[in-house]
N, C-alpha and C positions, 0 to 999 in steps of 0.2 A: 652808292649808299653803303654797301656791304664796305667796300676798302674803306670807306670814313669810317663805319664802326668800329672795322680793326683795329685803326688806327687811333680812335677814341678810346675803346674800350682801358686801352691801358693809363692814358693818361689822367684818365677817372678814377681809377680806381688806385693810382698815385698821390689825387687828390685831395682821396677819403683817409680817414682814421681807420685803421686795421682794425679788421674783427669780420667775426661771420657773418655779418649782416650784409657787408660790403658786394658780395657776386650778387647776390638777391636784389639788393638794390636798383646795382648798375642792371640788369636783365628786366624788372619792370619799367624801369625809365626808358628801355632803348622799345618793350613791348609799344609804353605809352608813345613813344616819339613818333615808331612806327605807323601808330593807328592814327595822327594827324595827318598824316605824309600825304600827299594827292597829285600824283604825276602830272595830273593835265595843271593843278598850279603853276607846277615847278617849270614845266615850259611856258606857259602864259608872261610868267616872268622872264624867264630867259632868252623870248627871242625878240622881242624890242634890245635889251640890252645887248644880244650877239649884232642884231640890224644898226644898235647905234654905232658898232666898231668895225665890224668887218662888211664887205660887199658879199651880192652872191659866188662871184669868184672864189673870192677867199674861203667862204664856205664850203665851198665845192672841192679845193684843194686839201680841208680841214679834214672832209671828208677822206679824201685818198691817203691821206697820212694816217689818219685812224687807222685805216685797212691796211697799213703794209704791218708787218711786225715790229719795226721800231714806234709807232703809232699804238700799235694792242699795249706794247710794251711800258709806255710813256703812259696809258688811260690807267695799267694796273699800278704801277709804281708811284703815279704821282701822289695819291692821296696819303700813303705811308713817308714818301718823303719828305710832303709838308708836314705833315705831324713832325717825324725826329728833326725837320730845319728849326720847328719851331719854339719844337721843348731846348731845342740845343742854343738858340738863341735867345730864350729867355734866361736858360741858367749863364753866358755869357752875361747879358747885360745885367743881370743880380750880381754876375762875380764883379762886373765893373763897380756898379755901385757900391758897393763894399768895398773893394781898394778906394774909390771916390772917397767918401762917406771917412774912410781911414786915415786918406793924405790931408783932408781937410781939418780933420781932426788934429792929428801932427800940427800940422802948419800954424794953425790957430785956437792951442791949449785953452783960450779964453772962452772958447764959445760951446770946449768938450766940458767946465768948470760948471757953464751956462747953462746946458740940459742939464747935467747932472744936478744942480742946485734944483732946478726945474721940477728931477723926478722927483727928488727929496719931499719938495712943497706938495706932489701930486700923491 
């Protein structure tokens, strides 16, 4: 939980409108987020769903990887490095669609004429 917030914290607060209100905000929301949080859910749910994928073996060896240090290693880092995969994949796919969005445009002046008349009338 604490490495998601890390890894949240910033992209919240990239999300908001600059100004001082902004720390304060993001800080009672992660307060509020915390006081629903209830460990024995968060398992109740997650080990039907580990039982539907993995055996007890695999669990077992899931285990042992935890424990070595490429395991400690893989538990701290993952959550920060889905956040930056996925900030960094979203602004990929914005910048595609914008080249998209741009060659379509090109290609067919008729249909940039089309919104444009569009906004006019809106």
């Amino acid at each position: 939980m604490q490495n998601m917030e890390k890894s949240l914290k910033p992209v919240m607060a990239n999300s908001l409108p600059a100004g001082d209100y902004r720390e304060t905000l993001i800080n009672l929301f992660f307060e509020k987020f915390h006081s629903k949080m209830d460990v024995q859910k968060m398992i109740d749910l997650a080990v039907p769903l580990y039982d539907k994928y993995y055996t007890t073996d695999d669990i077992k060896g899931l285990i042992q990887f935890y424990e070595t240090p490429l395991g400690r290693k893989t538990v701290k880092a993952l959550p920060s490095l889905m956040g930056e995969l996925t900030e960094a994949s979203q602004r990929m796919g914005q910048d595609f669609a914008r080249q998209s969005m741009l060659e379509v445009m090109a290609e067919h002046p008729e249909l940039e004429k089309a919104m444009e008349d569009a906004q006019r009338q809106n």
